[in-house]
C-alpha positions, -999 to +999 in steps of 0.1 A: +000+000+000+015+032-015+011+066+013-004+093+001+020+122+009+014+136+043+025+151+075+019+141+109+013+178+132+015+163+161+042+137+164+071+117+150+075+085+128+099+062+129+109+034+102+129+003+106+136-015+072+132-056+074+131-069+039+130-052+004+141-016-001+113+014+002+120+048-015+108+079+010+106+113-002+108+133+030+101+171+024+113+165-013+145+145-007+148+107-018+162+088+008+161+044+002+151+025+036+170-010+029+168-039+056+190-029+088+181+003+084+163+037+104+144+063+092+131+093+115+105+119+103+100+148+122+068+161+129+057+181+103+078+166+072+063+159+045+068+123+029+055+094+015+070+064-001+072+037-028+080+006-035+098+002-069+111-034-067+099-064-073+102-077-038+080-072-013+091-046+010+086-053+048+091-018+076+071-013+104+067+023+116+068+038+149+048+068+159+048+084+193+021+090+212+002+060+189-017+078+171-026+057+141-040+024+148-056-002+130-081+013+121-066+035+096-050+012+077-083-011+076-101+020+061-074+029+034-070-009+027-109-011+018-106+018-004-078+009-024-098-022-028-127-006-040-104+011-066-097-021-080-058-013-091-065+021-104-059+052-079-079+055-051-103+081-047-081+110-033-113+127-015-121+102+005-084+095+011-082+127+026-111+121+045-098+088+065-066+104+066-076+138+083-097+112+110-063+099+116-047+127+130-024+127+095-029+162+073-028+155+034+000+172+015-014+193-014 
């Protein structure tokens, strides 16, 4: 699951690489995440990330004060499923987003 870009206001994320190699773009610069490897993103950044291989890319995140649970990522999950492999509808992207505490990037 591609991240839309966004920034978290109100607190840090953290990512540990595992398996595969994840490109981040944190406030416009492209930094790889390869297994063995941390990431930090300060509050505010702005970032996403991709996943250009062919392997499966495996880095769980870290975010202080746990503010994004499950249920955000059961939300976006069912809408990129409704999308069916084309882009998922960046409205109500925004939408589950904003209830997350995370504030889409224009």
């Amino acid at each position: 699951m591609a991240a839309p870009a966004h920034r978290h206001d109100h607190y840090e994320e953290t990512i540990y690489g595992i398996n595969g190699v994840l490109i981040w773009t944190v406030d416009g610069k492209k930094i790889d995440v390869r297994p063995g490897q941390t990431l930090c993103i300060p509050r505010g950044a702005i970032h996403r990330f991709d996943n250009d291989g062919a392997e499966y890319a495996k880095a769980p995140c870290m975010i202080t004060r746990a503010a994004i649970g499950p249920q955000y990522f059961r939300e976006a999950a069912e809408l990129i499923q409704v999308a069916a492999g084309g882009p998922p509808d960046s409205t109500k992207m925004a939408e589950i987003m904003r209830r997350h505490g995370l504030t889409p990037a224009p």
